[in-house]
LUMGU-189995 format. One record per residue (C-alpha): residue in three letters; y, z, x. Coordinates in Angstrom, 1 decimal, decimal comma, padded with zeros to 4 digits. Example, Ala and Ser with C-alpha at 12.3 -4.5 7.8 and 13.67 -1.06 7.14 Angstrom:
<rs>
{code = ALA; py = -004,5; pz = 007,8; px = 012,3}
{code = SER; py = -001,1; pz = 007,1; px = 013,7}
</rs>
This chain:
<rs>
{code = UNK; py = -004,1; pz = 081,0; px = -032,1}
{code = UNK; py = -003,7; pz = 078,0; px = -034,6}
{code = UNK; py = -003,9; pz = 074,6; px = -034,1}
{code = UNK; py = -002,0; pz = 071,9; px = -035,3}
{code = UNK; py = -001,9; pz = 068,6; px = -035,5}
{code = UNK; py = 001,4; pz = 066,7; px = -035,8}
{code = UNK; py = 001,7; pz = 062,8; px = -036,1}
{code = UNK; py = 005,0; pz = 061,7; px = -035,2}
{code = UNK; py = 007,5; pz = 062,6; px = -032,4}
{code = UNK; py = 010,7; pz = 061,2; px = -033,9}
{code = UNK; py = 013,1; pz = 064,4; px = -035,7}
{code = UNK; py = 010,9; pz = 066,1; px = -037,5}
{code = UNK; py = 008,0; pz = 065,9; px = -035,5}
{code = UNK; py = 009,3; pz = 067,1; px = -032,8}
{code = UNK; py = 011,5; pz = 070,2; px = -034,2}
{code = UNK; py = 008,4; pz = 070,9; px = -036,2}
{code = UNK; py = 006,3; pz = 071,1; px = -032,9}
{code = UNK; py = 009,3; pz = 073,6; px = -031,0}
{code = UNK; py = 009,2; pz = 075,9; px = -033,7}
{code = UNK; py = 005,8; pz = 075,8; px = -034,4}
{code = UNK; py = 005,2; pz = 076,7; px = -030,8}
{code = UNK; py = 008,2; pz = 079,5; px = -030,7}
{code = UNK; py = 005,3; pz = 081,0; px = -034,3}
{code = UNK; py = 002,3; pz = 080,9; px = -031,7}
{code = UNK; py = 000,6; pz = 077,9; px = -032,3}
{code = UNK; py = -001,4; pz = 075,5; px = -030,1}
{code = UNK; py = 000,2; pz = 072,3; px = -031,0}
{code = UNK; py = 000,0; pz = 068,2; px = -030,3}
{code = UNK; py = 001,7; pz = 065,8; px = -031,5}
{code = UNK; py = 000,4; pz = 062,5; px = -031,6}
{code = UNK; py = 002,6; pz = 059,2; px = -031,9}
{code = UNK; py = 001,7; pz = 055,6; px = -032,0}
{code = UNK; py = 004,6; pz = 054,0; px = -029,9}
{code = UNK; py = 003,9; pz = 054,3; px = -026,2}
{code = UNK; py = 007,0; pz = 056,9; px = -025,6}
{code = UNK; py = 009,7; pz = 059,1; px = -027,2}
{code = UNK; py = 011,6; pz = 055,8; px = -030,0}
{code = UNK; py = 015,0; pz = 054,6; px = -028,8}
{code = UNK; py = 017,4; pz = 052,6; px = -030,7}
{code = UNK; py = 018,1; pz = 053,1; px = -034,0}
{code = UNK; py = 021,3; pz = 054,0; px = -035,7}
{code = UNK; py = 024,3; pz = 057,1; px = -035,1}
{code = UNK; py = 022,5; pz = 060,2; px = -037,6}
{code = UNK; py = 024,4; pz = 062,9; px = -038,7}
{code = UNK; py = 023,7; pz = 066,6; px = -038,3}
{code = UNK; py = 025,4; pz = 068,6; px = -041,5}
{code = UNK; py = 025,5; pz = 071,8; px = -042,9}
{code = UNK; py = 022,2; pz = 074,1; px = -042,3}
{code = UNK; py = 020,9; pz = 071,7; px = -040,4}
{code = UNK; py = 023,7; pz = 072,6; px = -037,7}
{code = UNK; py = 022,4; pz = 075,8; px = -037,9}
{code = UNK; py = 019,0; pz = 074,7; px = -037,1}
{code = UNK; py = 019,6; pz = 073,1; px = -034,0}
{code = UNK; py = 021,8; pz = 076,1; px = -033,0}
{code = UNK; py = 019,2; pz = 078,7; px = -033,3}
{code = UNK; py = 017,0; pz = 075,9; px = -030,9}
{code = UNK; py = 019,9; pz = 076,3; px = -029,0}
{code = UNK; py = 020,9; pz = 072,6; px = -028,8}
{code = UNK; py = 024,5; pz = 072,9; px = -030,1}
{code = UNK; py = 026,1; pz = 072,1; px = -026,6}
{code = UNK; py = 024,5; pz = 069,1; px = -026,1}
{code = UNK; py = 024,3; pz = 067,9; px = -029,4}
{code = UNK; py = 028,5; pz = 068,2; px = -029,4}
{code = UNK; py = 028,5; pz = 066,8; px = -026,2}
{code = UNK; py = 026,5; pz = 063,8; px = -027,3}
{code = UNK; py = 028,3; pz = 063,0; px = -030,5}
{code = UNK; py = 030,2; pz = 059,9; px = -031,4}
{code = UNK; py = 033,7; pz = 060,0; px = -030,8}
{code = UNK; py = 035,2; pz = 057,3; px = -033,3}
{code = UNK; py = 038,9; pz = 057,1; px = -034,2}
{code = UNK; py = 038,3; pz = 055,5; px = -037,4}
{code = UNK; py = 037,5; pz = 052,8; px = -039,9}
{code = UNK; py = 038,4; pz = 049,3; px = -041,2}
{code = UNK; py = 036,8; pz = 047,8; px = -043,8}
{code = UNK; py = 036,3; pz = 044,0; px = -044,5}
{code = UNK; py = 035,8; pz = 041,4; px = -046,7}
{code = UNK; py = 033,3; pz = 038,4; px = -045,9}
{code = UNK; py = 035,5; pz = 036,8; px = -043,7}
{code = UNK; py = 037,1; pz = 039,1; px = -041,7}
{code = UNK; py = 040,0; pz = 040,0; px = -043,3}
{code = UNK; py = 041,0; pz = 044,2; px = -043,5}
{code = UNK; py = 040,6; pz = 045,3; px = -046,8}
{code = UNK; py = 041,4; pz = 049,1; px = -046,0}
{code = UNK; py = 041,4; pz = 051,3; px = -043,2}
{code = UNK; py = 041,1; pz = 055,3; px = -042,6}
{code = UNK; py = 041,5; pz = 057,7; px = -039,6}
{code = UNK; py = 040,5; pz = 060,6; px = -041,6}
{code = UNK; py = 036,7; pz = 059,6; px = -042,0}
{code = UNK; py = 034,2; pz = 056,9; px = -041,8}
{code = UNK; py = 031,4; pz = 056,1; px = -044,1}
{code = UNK; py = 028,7; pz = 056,9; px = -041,5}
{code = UNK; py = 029,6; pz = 060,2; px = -040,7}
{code = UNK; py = 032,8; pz = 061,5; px = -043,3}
{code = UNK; py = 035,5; pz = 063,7; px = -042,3}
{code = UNK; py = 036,3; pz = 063,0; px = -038,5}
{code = UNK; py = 038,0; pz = 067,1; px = -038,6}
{code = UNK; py = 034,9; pz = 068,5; px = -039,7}
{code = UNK; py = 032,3; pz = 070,2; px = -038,0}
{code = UNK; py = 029,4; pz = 068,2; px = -038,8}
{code = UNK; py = 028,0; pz = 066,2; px = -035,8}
{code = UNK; py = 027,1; pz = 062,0; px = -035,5}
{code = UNK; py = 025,3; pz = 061,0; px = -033,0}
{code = UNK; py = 022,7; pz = 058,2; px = -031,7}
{code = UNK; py = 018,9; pz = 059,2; px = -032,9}
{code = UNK; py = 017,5; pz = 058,5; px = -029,5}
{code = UNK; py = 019,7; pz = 061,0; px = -027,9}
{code = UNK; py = 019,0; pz = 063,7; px = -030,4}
{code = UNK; py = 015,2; pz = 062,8; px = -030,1}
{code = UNK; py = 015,2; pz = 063,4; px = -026,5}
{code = UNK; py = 016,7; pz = 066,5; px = -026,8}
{code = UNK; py = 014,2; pz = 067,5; px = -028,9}
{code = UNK; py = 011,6; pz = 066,2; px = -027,2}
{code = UNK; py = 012,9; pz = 068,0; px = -024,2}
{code = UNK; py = 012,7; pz = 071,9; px = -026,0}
{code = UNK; py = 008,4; pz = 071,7; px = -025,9}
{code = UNK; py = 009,0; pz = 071,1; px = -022,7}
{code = UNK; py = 004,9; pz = 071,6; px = -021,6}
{code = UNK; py = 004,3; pz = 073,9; px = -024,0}
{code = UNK; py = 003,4; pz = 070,9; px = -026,5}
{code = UNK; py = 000,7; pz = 068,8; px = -025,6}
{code = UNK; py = 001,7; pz = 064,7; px = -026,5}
{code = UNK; py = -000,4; pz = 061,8; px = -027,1}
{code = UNK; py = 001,6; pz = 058,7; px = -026,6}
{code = UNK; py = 000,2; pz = 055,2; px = -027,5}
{code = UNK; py = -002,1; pz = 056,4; px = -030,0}
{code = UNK; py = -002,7; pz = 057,5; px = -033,7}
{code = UNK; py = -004,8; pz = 058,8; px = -036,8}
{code = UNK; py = -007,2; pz = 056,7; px = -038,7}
{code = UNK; py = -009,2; pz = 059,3; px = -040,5}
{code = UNK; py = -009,1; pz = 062,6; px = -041,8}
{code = UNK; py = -011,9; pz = 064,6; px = -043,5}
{code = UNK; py = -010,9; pz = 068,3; px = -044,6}
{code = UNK; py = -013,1; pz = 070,6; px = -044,1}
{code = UNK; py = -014,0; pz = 074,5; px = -045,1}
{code = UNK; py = -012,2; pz = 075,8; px = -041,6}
{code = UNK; py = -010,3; pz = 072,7; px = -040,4}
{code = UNK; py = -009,4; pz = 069,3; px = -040,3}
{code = UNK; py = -011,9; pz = 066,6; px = -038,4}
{code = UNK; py = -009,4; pz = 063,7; px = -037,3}
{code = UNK; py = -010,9; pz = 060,4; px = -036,1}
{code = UNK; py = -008,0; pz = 058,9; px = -034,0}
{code = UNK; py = -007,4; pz = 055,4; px = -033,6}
{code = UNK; py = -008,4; pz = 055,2; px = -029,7}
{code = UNK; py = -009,1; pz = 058,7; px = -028,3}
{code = UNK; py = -012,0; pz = 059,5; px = -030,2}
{code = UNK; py = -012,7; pz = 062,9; px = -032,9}
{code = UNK; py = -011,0; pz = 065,9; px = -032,5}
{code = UNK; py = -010,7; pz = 069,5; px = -034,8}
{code = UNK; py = -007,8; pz = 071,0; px = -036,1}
{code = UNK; py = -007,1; pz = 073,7; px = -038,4}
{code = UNK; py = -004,1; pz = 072,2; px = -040,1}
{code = UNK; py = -002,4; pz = 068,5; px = -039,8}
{code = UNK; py = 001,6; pz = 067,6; px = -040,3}
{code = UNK; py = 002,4; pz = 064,4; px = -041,5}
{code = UNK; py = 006,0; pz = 063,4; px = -039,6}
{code = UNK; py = 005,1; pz = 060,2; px = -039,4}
{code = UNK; py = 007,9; pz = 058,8; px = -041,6}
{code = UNK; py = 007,8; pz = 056,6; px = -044,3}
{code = UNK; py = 005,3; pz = 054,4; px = -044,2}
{code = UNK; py = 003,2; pz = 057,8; px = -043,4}
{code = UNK; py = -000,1; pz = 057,5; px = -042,3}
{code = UNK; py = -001,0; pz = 060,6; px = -042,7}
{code = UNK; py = 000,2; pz = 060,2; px = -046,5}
{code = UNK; py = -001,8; pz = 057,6; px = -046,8}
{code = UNK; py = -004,9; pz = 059,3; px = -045,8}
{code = UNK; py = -004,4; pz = 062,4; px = -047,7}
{code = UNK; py = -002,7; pz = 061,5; px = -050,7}
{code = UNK; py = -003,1; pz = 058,1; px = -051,4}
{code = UNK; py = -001,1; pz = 054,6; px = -051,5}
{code = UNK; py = 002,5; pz = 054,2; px = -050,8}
{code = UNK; py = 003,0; pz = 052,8; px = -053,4}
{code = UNK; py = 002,9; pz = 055,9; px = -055,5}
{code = UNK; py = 005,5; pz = 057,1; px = -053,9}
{code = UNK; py = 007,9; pz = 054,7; px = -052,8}
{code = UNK; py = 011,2; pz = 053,9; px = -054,8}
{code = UNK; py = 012,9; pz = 050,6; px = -054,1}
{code = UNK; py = 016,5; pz = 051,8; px = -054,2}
{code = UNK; py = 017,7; pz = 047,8; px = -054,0}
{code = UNK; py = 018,9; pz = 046,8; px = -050,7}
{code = UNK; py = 017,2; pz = 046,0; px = -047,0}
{code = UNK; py = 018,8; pz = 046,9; px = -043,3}
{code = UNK; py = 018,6; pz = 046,0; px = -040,1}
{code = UNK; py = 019,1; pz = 047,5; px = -037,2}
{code = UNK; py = 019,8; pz = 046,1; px = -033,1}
{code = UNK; py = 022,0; pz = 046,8; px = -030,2}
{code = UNK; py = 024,0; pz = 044,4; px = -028,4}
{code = UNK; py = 027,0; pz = 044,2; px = -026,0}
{code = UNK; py = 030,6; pz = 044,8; px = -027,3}
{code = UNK; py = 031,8; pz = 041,4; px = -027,3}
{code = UNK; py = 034,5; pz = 042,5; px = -030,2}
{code = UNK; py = 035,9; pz = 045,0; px = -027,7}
{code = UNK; py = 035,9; pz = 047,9; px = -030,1}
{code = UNK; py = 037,1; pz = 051,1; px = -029,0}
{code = UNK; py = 035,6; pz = 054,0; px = -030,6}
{code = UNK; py = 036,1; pz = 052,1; px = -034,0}
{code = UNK; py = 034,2; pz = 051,0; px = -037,0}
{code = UNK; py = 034,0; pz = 047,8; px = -038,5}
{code = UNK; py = 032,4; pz = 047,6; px = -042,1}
{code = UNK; py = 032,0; pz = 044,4; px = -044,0}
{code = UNK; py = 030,2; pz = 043,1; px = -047,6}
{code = UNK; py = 030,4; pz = 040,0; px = -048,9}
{code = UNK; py = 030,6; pz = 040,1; px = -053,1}
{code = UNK; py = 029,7; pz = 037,4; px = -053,7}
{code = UNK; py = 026,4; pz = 037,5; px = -051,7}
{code = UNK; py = 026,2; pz = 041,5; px = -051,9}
{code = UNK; py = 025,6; pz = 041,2; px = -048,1}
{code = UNK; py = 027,3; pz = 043,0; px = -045,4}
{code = UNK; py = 026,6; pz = 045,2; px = -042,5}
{code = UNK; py = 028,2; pz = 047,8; px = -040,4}
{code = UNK; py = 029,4; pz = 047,6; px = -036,4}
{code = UNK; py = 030,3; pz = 050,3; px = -034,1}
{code = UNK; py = 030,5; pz = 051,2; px = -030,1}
{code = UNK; py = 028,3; pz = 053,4; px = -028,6}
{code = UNK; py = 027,4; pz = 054,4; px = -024,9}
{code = UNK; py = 031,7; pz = 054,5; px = -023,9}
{code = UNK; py = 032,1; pz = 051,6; px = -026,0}
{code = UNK; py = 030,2; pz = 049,8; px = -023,6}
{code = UNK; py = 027,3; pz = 048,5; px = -026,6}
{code = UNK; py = 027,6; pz = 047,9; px = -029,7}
{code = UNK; py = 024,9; pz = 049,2; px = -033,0}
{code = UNK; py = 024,8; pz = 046,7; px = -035,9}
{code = UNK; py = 023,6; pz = 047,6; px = -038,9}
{code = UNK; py = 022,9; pz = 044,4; px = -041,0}
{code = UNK; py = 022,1; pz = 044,1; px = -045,2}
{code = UNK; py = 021,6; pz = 042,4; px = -048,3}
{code = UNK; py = 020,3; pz = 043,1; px = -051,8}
{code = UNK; py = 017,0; pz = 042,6; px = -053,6}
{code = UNK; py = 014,2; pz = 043,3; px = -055,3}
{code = UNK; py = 011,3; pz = 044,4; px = -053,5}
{code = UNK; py = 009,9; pz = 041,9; px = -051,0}
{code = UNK; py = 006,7; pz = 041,1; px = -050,0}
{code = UNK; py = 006,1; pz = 040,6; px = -045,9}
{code = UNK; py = 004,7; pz = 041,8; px = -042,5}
{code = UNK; py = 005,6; pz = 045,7; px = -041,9}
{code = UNK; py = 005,2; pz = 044,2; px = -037,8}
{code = UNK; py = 006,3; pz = 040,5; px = -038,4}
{code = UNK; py = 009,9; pz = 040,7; px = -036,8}
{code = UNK; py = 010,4; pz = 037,4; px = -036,6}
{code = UNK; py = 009,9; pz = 037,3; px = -040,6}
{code = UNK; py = 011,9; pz = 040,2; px = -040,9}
{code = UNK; py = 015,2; pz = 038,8; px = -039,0}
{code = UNK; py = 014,7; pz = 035,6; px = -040,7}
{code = UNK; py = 015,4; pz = 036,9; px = -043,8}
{code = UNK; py = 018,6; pz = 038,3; px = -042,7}
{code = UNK; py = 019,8; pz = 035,4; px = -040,9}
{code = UNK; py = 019,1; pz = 033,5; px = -044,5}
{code = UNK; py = 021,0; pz = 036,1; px = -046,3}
{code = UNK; py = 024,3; pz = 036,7; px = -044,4}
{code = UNK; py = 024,0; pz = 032,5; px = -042,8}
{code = UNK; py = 027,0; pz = 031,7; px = -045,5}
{code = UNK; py = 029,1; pz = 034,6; px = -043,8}
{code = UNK; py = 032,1; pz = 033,9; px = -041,3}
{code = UNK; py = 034,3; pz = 036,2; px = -039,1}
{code = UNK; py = 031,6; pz = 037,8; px = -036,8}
{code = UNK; py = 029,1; pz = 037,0; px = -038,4}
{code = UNK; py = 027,3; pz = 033,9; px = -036,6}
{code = UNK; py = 027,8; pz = 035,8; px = -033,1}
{code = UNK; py = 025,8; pz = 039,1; px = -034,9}
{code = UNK; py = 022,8; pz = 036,8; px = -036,1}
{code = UNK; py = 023,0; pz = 034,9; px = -032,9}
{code = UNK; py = 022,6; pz = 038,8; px = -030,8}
{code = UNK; py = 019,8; pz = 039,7; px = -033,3}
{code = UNK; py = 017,8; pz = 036,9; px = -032,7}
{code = UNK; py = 017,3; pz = 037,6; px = -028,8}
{code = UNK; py = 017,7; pz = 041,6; px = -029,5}
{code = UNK; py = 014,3; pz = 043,2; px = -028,6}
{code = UNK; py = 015,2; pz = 046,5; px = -029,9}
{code = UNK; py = 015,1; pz = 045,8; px = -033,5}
{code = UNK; py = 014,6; pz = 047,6; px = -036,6}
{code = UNK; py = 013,9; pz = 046,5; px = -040,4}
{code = UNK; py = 012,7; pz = 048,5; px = -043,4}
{code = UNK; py = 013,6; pz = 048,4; px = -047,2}
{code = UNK; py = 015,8; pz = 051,3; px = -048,8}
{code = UNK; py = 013,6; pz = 053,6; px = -050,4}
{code = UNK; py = 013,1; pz = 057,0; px = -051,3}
{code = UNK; py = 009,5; pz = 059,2; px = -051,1}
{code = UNK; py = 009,4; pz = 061,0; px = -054,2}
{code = UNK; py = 006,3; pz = 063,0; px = -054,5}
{code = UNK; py = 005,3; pz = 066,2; px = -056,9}
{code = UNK; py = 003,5; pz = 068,0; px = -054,0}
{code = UNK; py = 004,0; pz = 067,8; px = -049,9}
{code = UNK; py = 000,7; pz = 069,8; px = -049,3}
{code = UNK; py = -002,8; pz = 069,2; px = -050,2}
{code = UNK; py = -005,7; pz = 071,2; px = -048,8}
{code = UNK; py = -004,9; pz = 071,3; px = -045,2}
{code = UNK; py = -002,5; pz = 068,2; px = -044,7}
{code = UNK; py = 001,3; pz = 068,7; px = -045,4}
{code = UNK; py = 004,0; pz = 066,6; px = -044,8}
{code = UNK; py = 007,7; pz = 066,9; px = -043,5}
{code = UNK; py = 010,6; pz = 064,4; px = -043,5}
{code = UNK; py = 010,8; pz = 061,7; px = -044,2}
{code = UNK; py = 006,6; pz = 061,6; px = -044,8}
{code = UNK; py = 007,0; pz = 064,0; px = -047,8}
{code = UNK; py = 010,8; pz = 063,4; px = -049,2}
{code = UNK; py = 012,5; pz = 060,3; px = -047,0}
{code = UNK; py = 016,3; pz = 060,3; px = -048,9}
{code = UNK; py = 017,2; pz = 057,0; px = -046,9}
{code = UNK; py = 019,7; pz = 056,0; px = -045,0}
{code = UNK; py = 022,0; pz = 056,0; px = -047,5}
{code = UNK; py = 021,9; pz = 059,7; px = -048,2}
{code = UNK; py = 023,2; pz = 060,0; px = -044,7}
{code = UNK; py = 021,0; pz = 062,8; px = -045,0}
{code = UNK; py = 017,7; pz = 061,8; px = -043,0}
{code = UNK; py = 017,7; pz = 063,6; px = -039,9}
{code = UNK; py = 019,3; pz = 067,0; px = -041,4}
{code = UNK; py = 016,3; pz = 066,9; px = -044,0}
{code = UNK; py = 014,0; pz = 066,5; px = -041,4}
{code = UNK; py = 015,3; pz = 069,3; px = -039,5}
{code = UNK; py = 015,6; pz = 071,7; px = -041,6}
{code = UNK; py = 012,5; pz = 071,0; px = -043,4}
{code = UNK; py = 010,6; pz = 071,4; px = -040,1}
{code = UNK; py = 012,2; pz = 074,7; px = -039,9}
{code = UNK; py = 011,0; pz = 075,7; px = -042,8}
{code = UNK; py = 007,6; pz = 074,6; px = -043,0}
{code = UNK; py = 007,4; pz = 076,4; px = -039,1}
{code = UNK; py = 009,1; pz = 079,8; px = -040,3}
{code = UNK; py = 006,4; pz = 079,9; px = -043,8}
{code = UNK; py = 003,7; pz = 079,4; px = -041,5}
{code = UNK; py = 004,4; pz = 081,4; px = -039,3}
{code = UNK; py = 004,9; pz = 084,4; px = -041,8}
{code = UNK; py = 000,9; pz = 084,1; px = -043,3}
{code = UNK; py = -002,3; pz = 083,8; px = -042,5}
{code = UNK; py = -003,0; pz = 082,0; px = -045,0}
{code = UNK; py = -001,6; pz = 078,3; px = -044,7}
{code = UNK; py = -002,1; pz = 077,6; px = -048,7}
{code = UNK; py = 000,0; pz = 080,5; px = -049,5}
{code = UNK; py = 002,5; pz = 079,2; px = -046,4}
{code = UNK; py = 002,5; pz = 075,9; px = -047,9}
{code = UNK; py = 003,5; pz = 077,1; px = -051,6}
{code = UNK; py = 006,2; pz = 078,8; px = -050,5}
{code = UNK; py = 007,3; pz = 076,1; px = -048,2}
{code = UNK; py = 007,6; pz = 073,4; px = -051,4}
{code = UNK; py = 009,1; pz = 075,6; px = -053,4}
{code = UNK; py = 012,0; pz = 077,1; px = -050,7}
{code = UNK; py = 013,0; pz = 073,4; px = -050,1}
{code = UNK; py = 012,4; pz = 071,4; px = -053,2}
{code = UNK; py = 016,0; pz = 072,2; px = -054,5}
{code = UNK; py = 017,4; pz = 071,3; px = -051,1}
{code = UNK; py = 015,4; pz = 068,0; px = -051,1}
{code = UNK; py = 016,2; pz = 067,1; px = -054,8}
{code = UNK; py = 020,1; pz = 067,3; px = -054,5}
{code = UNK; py = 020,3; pz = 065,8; px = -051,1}
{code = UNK; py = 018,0; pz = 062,7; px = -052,2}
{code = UNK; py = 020,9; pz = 062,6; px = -055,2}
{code = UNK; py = 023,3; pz = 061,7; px = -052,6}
{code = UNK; py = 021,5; pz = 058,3; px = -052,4}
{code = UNK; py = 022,1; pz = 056,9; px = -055,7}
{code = UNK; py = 025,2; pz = 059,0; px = -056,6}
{code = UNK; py = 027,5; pz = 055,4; px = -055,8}
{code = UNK; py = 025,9; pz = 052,7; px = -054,9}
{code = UNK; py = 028,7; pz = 051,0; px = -053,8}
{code = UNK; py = 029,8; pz = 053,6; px = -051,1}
{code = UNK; py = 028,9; pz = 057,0; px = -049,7}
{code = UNK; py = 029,2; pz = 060,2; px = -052,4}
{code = UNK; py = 031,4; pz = 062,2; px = -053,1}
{code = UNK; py = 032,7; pz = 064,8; px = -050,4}
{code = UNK; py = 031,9; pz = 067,6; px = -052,6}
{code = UNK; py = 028,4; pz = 066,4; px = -053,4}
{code = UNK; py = 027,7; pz = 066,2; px = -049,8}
{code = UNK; py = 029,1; pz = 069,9; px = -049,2}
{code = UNK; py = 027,1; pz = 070,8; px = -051,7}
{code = UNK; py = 023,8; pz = 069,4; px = -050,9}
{code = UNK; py = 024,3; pz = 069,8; px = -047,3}
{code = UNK; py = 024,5; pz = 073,9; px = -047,8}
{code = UNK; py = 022,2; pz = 074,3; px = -050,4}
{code = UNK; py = 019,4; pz = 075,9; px = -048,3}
{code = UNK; py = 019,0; pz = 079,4; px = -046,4}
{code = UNK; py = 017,3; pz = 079,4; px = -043,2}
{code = UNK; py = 016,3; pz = 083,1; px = -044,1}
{code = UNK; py = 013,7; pz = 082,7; px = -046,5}
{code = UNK; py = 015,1; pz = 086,5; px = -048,5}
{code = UNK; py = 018,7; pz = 085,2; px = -048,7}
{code = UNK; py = 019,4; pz = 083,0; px = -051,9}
{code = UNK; py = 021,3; pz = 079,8; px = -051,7}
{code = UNK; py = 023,7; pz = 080,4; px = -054,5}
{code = UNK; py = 023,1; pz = 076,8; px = -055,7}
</rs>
C-alpha cells in the first residue's frame, strides 16, 4: 500500500484523501490550523463537480445544506437599488438551476466526515522541509519531527507551502488580478431574508457583498476595493482590516455598521485576487491540487468545483499505475483544459460575473471517466 502525504484539509485536501483512500492508500493529511476551517464565504458546486460529490455520495446533504436565497438587489454607494433580479444572483447564477451554493465550512465537514478513521489527521501542525528521494519523500514537519512518504499533495491553497518547497517562490506564480476581499460573519442587523445585497462605489471602485446564512439568523460580508499589489503581513489582521476600513470609510448606507462588525469579528478572512498559473503541477514526487497548483479565485466562482474535481482526478490517475510519474502526466494533461477555461471565467468581465454560457461551458468541460472525451 502507498502512502501519501496530503497538506491541507480544506476542499481539496480532503476529497483528495476520501478518494485516495476508496484507491488503497495509507493516507494523512496534515493541516496547520488546529481543526477542520470554518467561516469563509457561500461556494458553489457546478457541473462535474456535482457529479463528484455524487459518486462520494454527498448529494443529499450537500442539497440539504444549500443556500436558499430569493434573490438580488444591487446598489450604489449609498444605498440606493440600482437593479434587482429573482432569477439569479451573482454568487451563485440561475436560482432554477441545478448547481448547488452553499457555506465552505459545511461542505468541509462533510467532507471531512467521508474518511471518517480511515484517514489519519494531524491538526495544529505543518511541513517545513521536503527532500525527494530515490523511493520516497523525507518531510521534516514543523513540530512533530521526520517522517517518510512515498508521494506528497500540495492542497494547501494559495499561499502553498508545499509549492513553495518544491517548486519555488510564489511569486512565480501568482497573478495579481487587481482587487482585495474580505471576509467576516456578523449578526443580521439589516434583517434580510434569504436576500442579497450587493454594493460598489465608482467612484472609489469599492464595494462588498451581504447575505443571510444559518436561517437568516447571521449575516457573511464580503468586503473590497481595488489596487495594485500591496505589500503587508500574510497574519497581521489588524493591518489587513485597516486597510479596508480606509478604503470603504467615505462609504454611507450600511457601510459604517459593516466596518464597525469587522473590527470586533474574530472570524476574519483577507487575501488579494489572484490566480496560480503554473506550466507543471507535478515535479518528482510532489504534486499539487486546487487551489496549490491552479487557484481561479474567487471571482471564477469556480474554486471549490476545481478543487473537487481536480482531486478526483489526480486520485482516479493514481490509482490506475504503479507508476506515480506516469499517473501524474496523465493527471496534467486530463485537467489542464478544464483548468485553463474555468480560470478564463476570472477575467472574462471584470465588472461582474461571466457570461452564463461561458460558465456552462467551463463548468462541463471535463469527464470524470478518464476514456470518455469532453467534446470541448
Amino acid at each position: 500500500m502507498r502512502n501519501v502525504l496530503v497538506s491541507g484539509a480544506g476542499v481539496a485536501g480532503s476529497a483528495l484523501a476520501y478518494w485516495l483512500r476508496r484507491k488503497g492508500f495509507s493516507v494523512t493529511v496534515v493541516e496547520r490550523a488546529p481543526a477542520p476551517r470554518t467561516g469563509g464565504q457561500a461556494v458553489d458546486i457546478r457541473g462535474v463537480a456535482l457529479d463528484v460529490v455524487g459518486r462520494m455520495g454527498l448529494t443529499d446533504r450537500v442539497r440539504a445544506a444549500r443556500t436558499r436565497m430569493r434573490g438580488m438587489s444591487m446598489m450604489d454607494g449609498e444605498g440606493n437599488e440600482v437593479f434587482r433580479s429573482e432569477e439569479r444572483t451573482f454568487s451563485s447564477g440561475r436560482l432554477d438551476g441545478d448547481d448547488v451554493e452553499l457555506l465552505r465550512e459545511d461542505l468541509i465537514a462533510m467532507l471531512h466526515q467521508t474518511t471518517g478513521n480511515q484517514v489519519e489527521y494531524v491538526f495544529g501542525d505543518s511541513i517545513s522541509a521536503l527532500v525527494q528521494q530515490a523511493r520516497g519523500v523525507r518531510v521534516e514537519f514543523e513540530g512533530s519531527g521526520t517522517r517518510d512518504f512515498d508521494l506528497v499533495i500540495g492542497a494547501d491553497g494559495a499561499h502553498s507551502a508545499v509549492r513553495g518547497l518544491a517548486f519555488g517562490p510564489e511569486q512565480r506564480y501568482s497573478h495579481h488580478l487587481g482587487q482585495y476581499l474580505g471576509i467576516f460573519p456578523m449578526p443580521n442587523v439589516l434583517g434580510l431574508d434569504n436576500w442579497q445585497l450587493w454594493f460598489r462605489d465608482e467612484a472609489s471602485g469599492s464595494g462588498g457583498a451581504i447575505y443571510p446564512v444559518r436561517d437568516n439568523t447571521e449575516l457573511r460580508v464580503t468586503l473590497g476595493f481595488g489596487s495594485e499589489p500591496l505589500t503587508y503581513d500574510h497574519r497581521n489582521v489588524r493591518q489587513q482590516k485597516r486597510f479596508l476600513t480606509e478604503r470603504l470609510a467615505g462609504l454611507g448606507w450600511c457601510v459604517p455598521t459593516l466596518l464597525s462588525a469587522m473590527d470586533t469579528a474574530t472570524d476574519f478572512y483577507f487575501d488579494a485576487m489572484a490566480q496560480i498559473r503554473m506550466d507543471h503541477w507535478t515535479a518528482g514526487r510532489v504534486a499539487l491540487v486546487g487551489d496549490a497548483g491552479y487557484c481561479a479565485s474567487p471571482l471564477s466562482g469556480q474554486g471549490t468545483s476545481l478543487a473537487l474535481a481536480g482531486a478526483y482526478v489526480l486520485a482516479d490517475e493514481l490509482g490506475r499505475s504503479e507508476d506515480h510519474a506516469a499517473a501524474f502526466e496523465a493527471y496534467e494533461q486530463r485537467l489542464r483544459p478544464f483548468v485553463t477555461l474555468n480560470q478564463a471565467l476570472a477575467t472574462e468581465n471584470p465588472a461582474g460575473p461571466a457570461a452564463e454560457e461561458s460558465v456552462e461551458r467551463a463548468k462541463n468541460a471535463l469527464s470524470l471517466d478518464a476514456d470518455v472525451p469532453t467534446g470541448v
